[in-house]
C-alpha positions as CSV (number, residue, x, y, z in Angstrom):
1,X,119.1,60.6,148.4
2,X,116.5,63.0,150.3
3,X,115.9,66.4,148.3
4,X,117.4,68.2,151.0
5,X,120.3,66.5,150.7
6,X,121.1,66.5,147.2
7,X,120.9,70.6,147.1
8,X,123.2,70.7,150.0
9,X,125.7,68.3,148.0
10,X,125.1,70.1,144.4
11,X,125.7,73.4,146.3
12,X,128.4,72.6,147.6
13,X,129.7,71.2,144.5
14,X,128.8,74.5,142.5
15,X,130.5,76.3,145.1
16,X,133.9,74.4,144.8
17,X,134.0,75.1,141.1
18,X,133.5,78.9,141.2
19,X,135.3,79.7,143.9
20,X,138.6,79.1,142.4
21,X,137.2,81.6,139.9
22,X,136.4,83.9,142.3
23,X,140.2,83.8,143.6
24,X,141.6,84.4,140.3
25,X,139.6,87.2,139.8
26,X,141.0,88.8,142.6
27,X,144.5,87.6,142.3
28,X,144.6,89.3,139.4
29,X,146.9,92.0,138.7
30,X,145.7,95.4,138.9
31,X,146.8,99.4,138.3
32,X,148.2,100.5,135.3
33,X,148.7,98.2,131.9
34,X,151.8,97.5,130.8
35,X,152.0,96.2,127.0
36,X,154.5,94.3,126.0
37,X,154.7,93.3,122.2
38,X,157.1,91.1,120.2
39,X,157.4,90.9,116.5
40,X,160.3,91.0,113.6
41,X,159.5,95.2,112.9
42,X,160.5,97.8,115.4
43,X,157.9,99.9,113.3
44,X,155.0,97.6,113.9
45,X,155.4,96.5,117.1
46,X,155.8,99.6,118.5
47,X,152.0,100.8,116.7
48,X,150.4,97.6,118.3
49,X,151.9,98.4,121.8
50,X,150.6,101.8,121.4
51,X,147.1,100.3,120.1
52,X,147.1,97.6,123.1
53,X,147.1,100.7,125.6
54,X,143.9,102.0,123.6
55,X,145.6,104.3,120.8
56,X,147.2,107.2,121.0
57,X,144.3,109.2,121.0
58,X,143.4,107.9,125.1
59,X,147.0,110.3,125.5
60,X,147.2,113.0,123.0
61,X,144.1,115.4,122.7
62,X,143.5,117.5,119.8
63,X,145.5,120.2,119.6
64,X,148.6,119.1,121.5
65,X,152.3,120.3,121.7
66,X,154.5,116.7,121.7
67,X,157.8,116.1,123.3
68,X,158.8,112.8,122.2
69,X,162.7,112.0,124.3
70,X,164.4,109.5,122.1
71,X,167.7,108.5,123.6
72,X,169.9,109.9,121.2
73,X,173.2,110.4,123.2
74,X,175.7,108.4,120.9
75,X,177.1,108.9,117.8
76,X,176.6,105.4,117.2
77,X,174.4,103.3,114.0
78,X,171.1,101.8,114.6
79,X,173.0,98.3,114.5
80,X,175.3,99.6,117.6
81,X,172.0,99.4,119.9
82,X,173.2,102.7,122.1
83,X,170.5,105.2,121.1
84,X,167.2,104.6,120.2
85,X,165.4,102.6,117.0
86,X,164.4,105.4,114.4
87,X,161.6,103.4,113.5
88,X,160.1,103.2,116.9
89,X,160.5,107.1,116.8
90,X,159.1,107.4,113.3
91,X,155.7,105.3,114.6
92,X,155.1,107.7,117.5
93,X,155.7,110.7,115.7
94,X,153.3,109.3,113.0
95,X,151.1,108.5,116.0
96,X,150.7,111.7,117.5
97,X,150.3,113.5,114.5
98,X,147.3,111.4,113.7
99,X,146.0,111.6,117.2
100,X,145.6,115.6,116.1
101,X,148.5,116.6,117.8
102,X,149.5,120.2,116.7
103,X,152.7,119.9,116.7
104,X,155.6,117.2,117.6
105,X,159.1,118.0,118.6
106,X,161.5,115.8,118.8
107,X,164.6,116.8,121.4
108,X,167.4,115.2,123.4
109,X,170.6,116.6,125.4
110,X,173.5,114.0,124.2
111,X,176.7,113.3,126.0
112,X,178.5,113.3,122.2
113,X,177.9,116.5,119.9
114,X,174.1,117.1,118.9
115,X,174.5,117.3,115.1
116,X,176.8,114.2,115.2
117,X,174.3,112.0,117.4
118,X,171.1,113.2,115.8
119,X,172.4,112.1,112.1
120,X,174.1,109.0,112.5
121,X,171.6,107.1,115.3
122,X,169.1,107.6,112.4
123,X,166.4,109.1,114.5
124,X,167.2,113.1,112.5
125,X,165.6,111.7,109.3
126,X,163.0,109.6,110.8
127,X,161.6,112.2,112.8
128,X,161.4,114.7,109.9
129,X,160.1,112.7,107.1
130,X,157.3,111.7,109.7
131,X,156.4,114.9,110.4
132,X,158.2,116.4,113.7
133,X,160.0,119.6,114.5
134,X,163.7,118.0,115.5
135,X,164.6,120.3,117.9
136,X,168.7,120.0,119.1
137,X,169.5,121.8,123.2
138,X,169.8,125.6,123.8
139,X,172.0,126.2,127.0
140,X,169.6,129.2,126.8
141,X,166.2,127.9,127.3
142,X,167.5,126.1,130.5
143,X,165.5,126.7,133.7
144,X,165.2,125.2,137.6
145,X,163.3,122.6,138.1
146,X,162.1,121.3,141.5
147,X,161.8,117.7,141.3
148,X,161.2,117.4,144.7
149,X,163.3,114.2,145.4
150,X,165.7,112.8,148.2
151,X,168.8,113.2,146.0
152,X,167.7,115.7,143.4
153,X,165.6,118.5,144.1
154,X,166.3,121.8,142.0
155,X,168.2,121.1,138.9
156,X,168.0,123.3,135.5
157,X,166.0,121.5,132.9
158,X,165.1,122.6,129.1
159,X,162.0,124.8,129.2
160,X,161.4,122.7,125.7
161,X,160.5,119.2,127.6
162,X,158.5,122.0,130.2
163,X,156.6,124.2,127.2
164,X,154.6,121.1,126.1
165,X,151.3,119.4,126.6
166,X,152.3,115.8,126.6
167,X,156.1,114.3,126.5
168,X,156.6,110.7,125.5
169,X,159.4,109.3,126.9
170,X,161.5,106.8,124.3
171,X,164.4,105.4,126.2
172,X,166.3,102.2,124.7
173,X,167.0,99.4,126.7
174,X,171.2,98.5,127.4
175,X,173.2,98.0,130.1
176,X,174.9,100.9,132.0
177,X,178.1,101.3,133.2
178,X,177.2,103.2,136.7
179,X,173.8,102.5,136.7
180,X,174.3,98.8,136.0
181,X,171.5,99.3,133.3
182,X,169.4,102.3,131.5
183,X,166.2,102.4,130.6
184,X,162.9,105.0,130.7
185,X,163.9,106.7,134.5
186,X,167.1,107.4,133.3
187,X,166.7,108.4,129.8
188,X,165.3,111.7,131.8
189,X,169.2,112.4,132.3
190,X,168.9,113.9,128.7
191,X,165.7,116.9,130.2
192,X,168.6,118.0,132.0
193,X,171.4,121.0,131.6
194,X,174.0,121.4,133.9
195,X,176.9,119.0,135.0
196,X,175.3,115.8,134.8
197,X,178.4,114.2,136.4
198,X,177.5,115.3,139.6
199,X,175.0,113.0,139.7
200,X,176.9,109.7,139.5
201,X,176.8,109.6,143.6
202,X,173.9,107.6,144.7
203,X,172.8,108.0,141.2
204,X,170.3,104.8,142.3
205,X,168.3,107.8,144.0
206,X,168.5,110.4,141.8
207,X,167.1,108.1,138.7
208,X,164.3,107.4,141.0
209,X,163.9,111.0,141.8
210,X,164.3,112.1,138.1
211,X,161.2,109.3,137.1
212,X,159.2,110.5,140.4
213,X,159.5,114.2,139.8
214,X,158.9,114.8,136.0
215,X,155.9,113.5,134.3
216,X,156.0,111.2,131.6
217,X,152.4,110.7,130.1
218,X,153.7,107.6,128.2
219,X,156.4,105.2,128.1
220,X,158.0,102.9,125.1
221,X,160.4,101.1,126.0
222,X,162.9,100.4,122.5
223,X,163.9,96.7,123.2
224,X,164.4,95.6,119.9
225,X,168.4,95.7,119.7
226,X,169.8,95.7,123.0
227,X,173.5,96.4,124.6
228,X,174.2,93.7,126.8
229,X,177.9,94.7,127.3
230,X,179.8,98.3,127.8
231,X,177.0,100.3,127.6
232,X,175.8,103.1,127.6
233,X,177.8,103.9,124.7
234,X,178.7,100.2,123.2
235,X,180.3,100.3,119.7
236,X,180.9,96.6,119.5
237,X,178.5,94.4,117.2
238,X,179.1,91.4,119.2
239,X,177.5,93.6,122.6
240,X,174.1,93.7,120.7
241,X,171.6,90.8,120.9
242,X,168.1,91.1,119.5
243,X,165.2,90.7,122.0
244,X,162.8,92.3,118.7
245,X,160.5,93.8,121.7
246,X,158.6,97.0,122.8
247,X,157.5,97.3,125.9
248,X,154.2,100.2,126.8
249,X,152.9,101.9,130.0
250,X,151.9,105.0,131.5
251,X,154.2,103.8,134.9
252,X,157.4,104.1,133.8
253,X,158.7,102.3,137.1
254,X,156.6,99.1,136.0
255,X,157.6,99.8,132.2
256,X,161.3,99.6,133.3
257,X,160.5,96.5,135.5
258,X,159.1,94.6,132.4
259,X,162.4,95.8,130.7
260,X,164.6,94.5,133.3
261,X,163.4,90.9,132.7
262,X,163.0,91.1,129.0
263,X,167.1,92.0,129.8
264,X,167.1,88.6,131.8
265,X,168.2,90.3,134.9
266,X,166.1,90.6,138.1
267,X,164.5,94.3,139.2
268,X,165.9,93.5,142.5
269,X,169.6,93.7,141.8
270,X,169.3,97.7,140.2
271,X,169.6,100.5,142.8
272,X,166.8,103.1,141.3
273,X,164.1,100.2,141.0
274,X,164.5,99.5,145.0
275,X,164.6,103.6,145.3
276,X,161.3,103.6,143.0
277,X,159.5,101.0,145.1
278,X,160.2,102.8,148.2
279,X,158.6,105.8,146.9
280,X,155.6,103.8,145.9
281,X,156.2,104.2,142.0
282,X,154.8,100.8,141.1
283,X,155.2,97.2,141.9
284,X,159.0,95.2,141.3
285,X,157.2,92.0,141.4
286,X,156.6,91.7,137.9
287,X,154.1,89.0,138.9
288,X,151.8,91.4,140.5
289,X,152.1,94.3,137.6
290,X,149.1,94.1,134.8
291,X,151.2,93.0,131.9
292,X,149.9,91.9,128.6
293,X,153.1,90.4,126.5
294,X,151.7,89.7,122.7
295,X,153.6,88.3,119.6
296,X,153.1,89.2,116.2
């Protein structure tokens, strides 16, 4: 074989092996990480998740007033999966304080009685012995809001979940009797005063609306025991199955996404996802989000 030859053929050789590098390079998924971690503690899963993203210190600066929004609407037990783990509460209170965070409040607007909810789910004690201000809803403090949506736009929200630096947003994973499931857009139901019922028409759009018009500047998704059956408010033990997951983002559309499969249901099927997607929120192809699913 000529010289001439032989570099054409080894070039072309060198440039059938790294082109199919090249194309998964760029088939790769970009935007915003989504962290999805898998382990036997809700506690320690939920600090790797939060270490996977870069720490809590990439979201909370020195200094900071925290709103972390458990779900705590139910005056259920942890073991009845309707309101949020206390221990994945307890590890991002502990987080935050660490991160320097000034002070961390804890604060949620149940559909049952406050002092009922707050004890029983679990997440009262939690909260306090890790070092957070548990605030309960003062019909007082509500304000307007302009979330600046195609279903809601102007709605009266606590000034607490306003009056802060950062808010965390802690929703649990179940299905949803309306909503057909419930998971970090509509945990933001529980920012809001007024009569919540009203938004059971087209509530597809106005969970979009809520997740699109009030900033969450992170995400954790509770997926350790979920409601499968009658949610949101469950009861049953034979509703719960464990998925012993936590699921991480900044995009809460993409964070609910990830959810939605670790349910076993597709994003397609749920009204606010489809309303999400339309408003450009993040990808429902949970091929093309940047996931990264772990197990410990």
């Amino acid at each position: 074989m000529k010289r001439r030859d032989f570099i054409k053929k080894t070039a072309m050789i060198s440039s059938s092996l790294y082109l199919p590098g090249l194309l998964t390079m760029a088939q790769a998924p970009k935007g915003d990480l989504v962290v999805k971690v898998e382990g036997d503690s809700p506690y320690e899963i939920t600090k790797r998740a939060i270490k996977e993203l870069g720490g809590m210190e990439k979201f909370i600066s020195k200094q900071d007033i925290v709103m972390v929004k458990p779900n705590i609407g139910w005056n259920r037990e942890i073991e009845q999966a309707a309101c949020t783990n206390p221990d994945v509460v307890r590890a991002i209170v502990e987080q935050a304080l660490n991160a320097g965070a000034k002070k961390v409040i804890v604060m949620d607007n149940p559909c049952h009685k406050a002092e009922d909810t707050y004890s029983r789910s679990g997440i009262k004690d939690a909260a306090q012995k890790a070092g957070a201000e548990v605030r309960f809803p003062d019909e007082n403090r509500l304000v307007v809001h302009d979330f600046k949506g195609q279903r809601i736009t102007q709605w009266p929200v606590f000034k607490d979940f306003l009056d802060v630096d950062k808010v965390i947003n802690v929703p649990i994973l179940k299905h949803h009797g309306s909503a057909g499931i419930t998971i970090g857009m509509k945990n933001l139901y529980g920012i809001l005063g007024g009569n919540r019922g009203k938004l059971h028409r087209d509530m597809g759009q106005g969970i979009a609306d809520l997740g699109y018009g009030f900033k969450s500047h992170l995400n954790i998704v509770d997926a350790y025991r979920i409601l499968v059956r009658n949610g949101p408010i469950g009861g049953r033990i034979s509703d719960v199955e464990l998925r012993k997951t936590v699921i991480a983002s900044t995009n809460i559309m993409e964070a609910d996404v990830v959810a939605v499969n670790v349910f076993g249901a597709a994003p397609e099927q749920y009204d606010f996802l489809r309303a999400a997607f339309e408003r450009k929120m993040g990808q429902m192809d949970i091929s093309k989000i940047n996931l990264k699913s772990i197990k410990i």
